[in-house]
MMTF fields as JSON, N, C-alpha, C and O atoms, coordinates in Angstrom:
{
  "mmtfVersion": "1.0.0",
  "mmtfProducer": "UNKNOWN",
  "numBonds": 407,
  "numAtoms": 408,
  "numGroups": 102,
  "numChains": 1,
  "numModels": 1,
  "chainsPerModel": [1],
  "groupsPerChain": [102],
  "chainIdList": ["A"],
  "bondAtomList": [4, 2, 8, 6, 12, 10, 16, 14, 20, 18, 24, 22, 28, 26, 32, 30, 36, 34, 40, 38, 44, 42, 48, 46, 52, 50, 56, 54, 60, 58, 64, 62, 68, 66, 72, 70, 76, 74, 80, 78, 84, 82, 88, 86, 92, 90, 96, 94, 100, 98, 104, 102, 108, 106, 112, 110, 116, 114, 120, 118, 124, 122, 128, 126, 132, 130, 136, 134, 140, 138, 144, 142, 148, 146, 152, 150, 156, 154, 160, 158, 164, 162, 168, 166, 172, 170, 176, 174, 180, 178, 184, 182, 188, 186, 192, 190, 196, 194, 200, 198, 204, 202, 208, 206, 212, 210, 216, 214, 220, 218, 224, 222, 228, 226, 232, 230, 236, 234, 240, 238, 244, 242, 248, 246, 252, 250, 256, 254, 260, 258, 264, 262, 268, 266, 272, 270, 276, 274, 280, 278, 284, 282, 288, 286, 292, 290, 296, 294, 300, 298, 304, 302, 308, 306, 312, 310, 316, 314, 320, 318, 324, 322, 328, 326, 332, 330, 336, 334, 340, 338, 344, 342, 348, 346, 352, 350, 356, 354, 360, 358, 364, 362, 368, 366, 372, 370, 376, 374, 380, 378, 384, 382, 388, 386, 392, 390, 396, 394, 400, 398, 404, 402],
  "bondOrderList": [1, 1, 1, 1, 1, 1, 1, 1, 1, 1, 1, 1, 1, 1, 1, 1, 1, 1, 1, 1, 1, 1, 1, 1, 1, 1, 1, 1, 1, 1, 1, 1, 1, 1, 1, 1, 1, 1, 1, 1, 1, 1, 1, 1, 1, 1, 1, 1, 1, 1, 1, 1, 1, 1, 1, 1, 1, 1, 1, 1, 1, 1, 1, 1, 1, 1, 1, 1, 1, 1, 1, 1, 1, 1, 1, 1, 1, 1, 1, 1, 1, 1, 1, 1, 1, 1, 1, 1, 1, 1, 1, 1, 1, 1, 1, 1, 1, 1, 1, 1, 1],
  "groupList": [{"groupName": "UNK", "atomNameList": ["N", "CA", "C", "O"], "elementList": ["N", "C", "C", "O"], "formalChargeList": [0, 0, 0, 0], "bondAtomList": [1, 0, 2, 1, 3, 2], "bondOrderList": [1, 1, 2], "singleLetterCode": "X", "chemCompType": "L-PEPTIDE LINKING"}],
  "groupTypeList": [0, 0, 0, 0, 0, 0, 0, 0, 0, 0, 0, 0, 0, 0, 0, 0, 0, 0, 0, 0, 0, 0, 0, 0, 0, 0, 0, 0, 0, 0, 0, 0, 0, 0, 0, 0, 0, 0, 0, 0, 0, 0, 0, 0, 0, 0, 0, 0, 0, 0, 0, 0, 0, 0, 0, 0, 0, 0, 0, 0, 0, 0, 0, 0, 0, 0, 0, 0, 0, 0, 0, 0, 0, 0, 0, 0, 0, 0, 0, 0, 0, 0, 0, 0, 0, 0, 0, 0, 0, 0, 0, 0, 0, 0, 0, 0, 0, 0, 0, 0, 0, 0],
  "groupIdList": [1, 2, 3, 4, 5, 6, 7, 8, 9, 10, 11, 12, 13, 14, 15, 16, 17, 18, 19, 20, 21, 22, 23, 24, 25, 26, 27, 28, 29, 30, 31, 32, 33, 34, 35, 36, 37, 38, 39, 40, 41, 42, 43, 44, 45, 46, 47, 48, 49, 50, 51, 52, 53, 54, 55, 56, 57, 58, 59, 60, 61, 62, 63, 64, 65, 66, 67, 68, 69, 70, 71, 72, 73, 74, 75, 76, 77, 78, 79, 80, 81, 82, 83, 84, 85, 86, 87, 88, 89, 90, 91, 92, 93, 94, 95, 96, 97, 98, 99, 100, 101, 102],
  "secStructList": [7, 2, 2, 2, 2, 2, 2, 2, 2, 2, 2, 2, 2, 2, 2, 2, 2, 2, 2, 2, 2, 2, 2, 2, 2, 2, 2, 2, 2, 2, 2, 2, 2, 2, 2, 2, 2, 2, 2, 2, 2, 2, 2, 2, 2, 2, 2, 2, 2, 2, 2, 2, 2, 2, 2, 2, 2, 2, 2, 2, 2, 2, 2, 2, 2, 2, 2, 2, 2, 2, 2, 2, 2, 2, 2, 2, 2, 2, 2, 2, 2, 2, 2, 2, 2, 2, 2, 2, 2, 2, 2, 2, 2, 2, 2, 2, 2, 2, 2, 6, 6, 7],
  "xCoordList": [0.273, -0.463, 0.362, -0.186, 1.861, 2.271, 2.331, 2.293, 2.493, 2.363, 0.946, 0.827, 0.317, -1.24, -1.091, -1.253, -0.953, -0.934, 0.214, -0.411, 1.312, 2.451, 2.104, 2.346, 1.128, 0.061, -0.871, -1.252, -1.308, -2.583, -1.745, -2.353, -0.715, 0.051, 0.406, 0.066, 1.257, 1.622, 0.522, 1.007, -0.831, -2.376, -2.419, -2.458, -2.413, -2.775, -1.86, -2.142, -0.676, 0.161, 0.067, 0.26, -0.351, -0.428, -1.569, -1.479, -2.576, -4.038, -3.496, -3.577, -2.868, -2.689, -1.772, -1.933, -0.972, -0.254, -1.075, -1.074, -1.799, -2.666, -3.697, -4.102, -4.275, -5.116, -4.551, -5.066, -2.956, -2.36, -1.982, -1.673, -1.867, -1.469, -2.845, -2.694, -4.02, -5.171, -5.28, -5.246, -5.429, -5.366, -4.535, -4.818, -3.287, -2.346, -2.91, -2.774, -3.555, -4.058, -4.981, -5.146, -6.121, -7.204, -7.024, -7.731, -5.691, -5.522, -4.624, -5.121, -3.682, -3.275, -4.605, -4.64, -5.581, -6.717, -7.584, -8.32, -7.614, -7.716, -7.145, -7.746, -5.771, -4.929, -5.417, -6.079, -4.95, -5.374, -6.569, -6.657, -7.757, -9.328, -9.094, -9.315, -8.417, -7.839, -7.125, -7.171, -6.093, -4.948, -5.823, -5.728, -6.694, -7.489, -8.43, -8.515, -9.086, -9.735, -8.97, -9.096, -8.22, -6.723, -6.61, -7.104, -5.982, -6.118, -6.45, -6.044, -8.245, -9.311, -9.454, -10.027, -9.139, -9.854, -8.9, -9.204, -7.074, -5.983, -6.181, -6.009, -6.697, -6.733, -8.069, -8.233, -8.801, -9.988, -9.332, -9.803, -8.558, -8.13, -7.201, -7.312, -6.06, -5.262, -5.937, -5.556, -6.716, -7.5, -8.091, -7.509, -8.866, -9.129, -7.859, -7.998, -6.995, -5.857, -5.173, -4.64, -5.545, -5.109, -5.671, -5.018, -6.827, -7.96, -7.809, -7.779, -7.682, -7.406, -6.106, -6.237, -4.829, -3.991, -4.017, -3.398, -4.565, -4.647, -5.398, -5.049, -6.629, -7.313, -6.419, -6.601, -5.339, -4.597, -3.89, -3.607, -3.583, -2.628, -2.92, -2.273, -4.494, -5.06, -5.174, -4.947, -5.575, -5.511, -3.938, -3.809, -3.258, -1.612, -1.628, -1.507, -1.714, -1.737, -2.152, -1.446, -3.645, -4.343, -3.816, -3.577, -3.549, -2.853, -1.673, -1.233, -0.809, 0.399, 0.539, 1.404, -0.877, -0.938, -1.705, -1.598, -2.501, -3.481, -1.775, -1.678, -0.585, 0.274, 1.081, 1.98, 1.042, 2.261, 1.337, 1.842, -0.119, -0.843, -0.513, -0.288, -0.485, -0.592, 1.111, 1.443, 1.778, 3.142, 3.635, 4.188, 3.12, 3.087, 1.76, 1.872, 0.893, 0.414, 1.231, 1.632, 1.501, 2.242, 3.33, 3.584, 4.299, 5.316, 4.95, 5.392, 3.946, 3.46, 2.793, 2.869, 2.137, 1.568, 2.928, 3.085, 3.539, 5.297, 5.091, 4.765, 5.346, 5.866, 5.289, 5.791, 3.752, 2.807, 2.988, 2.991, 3.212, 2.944, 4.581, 4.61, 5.529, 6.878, 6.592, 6.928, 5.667, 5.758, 5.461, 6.017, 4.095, 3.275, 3.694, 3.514, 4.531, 5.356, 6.496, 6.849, 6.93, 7.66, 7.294, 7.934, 6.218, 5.679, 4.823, 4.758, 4.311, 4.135, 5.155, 4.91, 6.452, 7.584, 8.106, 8.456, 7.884, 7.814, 7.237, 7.815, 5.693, 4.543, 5.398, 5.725, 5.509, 5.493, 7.21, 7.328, 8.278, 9.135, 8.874, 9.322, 7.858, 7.548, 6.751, 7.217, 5.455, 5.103, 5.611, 5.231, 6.792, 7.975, 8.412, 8.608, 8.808, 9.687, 8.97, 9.552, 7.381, 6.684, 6.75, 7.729, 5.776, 5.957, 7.009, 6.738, 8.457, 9.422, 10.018, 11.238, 9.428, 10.141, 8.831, 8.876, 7.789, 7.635, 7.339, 7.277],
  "yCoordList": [-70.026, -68.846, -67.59, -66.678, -67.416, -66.121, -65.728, -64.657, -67.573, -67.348, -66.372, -65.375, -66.872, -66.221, -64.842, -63.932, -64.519, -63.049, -62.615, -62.129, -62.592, -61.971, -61.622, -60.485, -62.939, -62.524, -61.619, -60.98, -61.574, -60.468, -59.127, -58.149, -58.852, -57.901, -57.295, -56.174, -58.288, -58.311, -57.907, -57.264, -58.139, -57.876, -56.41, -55.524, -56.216, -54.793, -53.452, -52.267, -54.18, -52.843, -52.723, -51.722, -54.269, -53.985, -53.223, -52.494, -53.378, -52.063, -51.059, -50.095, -51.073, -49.696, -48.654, -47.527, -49.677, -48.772, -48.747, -47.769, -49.986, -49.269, -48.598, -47.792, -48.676, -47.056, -46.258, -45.745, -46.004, -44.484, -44.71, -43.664, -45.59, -45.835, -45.223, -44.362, -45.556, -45.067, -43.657, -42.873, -43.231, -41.971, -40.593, -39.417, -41.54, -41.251, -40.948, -39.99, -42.143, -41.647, -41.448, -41.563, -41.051, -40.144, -38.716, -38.066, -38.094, -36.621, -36.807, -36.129, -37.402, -37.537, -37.241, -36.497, -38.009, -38.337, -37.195, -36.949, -36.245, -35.106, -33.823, -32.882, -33.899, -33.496, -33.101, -32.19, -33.906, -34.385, -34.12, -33.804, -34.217, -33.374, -31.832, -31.144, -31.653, -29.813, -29.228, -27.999, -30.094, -29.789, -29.834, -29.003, -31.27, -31.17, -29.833, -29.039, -29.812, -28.581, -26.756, -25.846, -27.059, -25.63, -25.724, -24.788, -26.785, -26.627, -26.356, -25.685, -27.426, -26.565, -25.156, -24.326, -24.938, -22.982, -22.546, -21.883, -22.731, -22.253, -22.231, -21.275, -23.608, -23.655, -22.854, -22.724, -22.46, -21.408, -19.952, -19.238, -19.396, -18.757, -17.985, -16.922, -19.312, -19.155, -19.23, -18.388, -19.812, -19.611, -18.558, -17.709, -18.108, -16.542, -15.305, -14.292, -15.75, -15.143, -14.938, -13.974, -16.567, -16.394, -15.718, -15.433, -15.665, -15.115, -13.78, -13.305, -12.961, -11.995, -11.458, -10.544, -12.28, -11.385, -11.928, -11.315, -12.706, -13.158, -11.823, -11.543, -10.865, -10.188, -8.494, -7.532, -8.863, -7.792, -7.648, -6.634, -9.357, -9.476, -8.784, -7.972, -9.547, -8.464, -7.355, -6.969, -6.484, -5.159, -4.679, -4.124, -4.768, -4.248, -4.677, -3.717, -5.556, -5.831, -4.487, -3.848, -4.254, -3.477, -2.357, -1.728, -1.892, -0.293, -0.317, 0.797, -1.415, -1.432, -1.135, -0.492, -1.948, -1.732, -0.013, 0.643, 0.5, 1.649, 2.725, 3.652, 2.382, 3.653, 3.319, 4.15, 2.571, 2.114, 2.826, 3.534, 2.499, 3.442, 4.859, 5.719, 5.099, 6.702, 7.21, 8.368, 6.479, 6.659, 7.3, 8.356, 6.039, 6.235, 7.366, 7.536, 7.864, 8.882, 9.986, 10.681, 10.162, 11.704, 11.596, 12.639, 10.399, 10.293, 11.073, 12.069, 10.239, 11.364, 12.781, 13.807, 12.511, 14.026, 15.306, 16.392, 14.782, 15.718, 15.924, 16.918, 14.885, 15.121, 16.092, 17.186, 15.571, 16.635, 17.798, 18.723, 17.978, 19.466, 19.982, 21.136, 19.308, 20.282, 20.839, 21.843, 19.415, 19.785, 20.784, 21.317, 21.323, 22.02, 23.549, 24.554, 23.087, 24.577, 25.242, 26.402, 23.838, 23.972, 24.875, 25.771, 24.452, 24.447, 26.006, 26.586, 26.474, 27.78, 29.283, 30.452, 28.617, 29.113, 29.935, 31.062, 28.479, 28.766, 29.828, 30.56, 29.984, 30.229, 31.958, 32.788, 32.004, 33.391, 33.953, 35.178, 33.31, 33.528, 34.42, 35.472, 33.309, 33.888, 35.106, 36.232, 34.926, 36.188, 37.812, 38.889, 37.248, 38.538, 39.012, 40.228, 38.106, 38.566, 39.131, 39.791, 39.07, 39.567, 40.408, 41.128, 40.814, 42.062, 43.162, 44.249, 42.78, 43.526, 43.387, 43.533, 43.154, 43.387, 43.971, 43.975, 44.415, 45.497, 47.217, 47.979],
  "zCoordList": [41.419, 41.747, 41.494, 40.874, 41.984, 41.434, 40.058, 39.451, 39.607, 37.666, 37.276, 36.563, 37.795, 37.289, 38.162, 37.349, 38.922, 39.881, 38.775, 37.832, 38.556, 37.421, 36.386, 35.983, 35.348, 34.455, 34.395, 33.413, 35.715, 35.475, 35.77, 35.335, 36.287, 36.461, 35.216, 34.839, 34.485, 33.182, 32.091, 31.16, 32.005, 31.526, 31.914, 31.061, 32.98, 33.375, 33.062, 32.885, 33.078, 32.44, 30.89, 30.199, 30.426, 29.153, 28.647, 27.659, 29.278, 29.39, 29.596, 28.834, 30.606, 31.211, 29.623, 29.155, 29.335, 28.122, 26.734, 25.986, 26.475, 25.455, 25.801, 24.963, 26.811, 27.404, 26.647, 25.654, 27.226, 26.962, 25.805, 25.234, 25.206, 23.354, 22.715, 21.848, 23.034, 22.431, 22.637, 21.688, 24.016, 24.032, 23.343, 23.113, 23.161, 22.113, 20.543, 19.781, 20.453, 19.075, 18.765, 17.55, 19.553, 19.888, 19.63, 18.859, 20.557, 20.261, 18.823, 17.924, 18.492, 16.792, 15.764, 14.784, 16.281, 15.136, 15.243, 14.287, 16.565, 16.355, 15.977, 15.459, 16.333, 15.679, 14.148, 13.65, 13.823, 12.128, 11.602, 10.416, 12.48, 11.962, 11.501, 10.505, 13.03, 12.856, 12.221, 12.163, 11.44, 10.673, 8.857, 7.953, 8.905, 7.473, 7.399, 6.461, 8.605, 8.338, 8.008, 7.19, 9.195, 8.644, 7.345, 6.716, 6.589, 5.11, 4.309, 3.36, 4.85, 3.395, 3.916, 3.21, 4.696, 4.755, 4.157, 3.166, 4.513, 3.559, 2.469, 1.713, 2.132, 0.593, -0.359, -1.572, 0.721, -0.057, 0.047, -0.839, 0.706, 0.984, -0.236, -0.846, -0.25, -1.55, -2.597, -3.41, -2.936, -4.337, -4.097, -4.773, -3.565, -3.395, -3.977, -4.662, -3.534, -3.357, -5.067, -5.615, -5.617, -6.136, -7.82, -8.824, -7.584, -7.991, -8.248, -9.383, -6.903, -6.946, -8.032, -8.847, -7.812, -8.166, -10.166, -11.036, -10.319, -11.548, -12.302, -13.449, -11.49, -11.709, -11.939, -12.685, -10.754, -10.669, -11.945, -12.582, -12.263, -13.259, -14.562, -15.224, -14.781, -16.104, -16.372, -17.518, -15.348, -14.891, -15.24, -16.331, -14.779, -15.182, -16.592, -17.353, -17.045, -18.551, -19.428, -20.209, -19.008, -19.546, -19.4, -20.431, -18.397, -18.194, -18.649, -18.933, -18.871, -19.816, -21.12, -21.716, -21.646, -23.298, -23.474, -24.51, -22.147, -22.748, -22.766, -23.57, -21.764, -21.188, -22.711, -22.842, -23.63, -24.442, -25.689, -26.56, -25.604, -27.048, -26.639, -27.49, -25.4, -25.097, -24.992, -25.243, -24.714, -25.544, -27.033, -27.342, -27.856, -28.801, -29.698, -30.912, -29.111, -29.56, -29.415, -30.348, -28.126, -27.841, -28.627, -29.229, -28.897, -30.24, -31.393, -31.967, -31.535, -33.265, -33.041, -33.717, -31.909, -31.989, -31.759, -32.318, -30.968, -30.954, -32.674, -33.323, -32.982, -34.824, -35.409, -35.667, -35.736, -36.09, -35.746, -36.558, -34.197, -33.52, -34.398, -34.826, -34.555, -34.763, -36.426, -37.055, -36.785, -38.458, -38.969, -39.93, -38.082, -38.056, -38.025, -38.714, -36.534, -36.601, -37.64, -37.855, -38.22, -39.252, -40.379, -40.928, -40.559, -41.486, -41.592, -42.676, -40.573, -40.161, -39.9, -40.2, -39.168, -39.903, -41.466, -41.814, -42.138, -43.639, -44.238, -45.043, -43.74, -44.055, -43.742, -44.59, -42.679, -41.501, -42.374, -42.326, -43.007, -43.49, -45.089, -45.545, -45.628, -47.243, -46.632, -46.802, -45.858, -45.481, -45.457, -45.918, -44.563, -44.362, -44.951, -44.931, -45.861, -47.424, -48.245, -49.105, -48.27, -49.206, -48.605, -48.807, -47.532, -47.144, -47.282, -47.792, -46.719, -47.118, -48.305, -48.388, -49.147, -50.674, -51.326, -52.556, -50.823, -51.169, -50.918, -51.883]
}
């Protein structure tokens, strides 16, 4: 009889701990619902994200290549504009000379 009374003793703690073993992995397995779900929203999130800056990315592209044409215009237009004056100079020099030589 104490064999069997020791046994059922022995039975009951062993319930008693997988009770708390289950319950154990009850909140894990919820855990883990909450943690998959945290993710997919992260992960819509970052693709959003990353969406965005891919968009940003093109954008800087574009204003890189329009600031590098508009660079290089004001380059030549300098040129033009000096040639010009150069060249009006000239103009305003023979002018003078005609004038004063006669």
């Amino acid at each position: 009889m104490a064999l069997m009374s020791e046994h059922r003793q022995l039975m009951s703690t062993q319930d008693s701990t997988l009770e708390t073993l289950g319950k154990g992995v009850q909140r894990v397995k919820a855990l883990a619902g909450i943690m998959r779900d945290e993710l997919g929203e992260q992960a819509v999130i970052l693709d959003s994200l990353d969406e965005d800056v891919d968009k940003a990315d093109g954008s800087m592209n574009l204003l890189n290549k329009r600031m590098r044409i508009l660079a290089e215009q004001t380059k030549s237009s300098d040129k033009a504009q000096w040639s010009i004056i150069t060249c009006l100079l000239i103009v305003l020099g023979i002018l003078t000379f005609m004038v004063l030589s006669d």
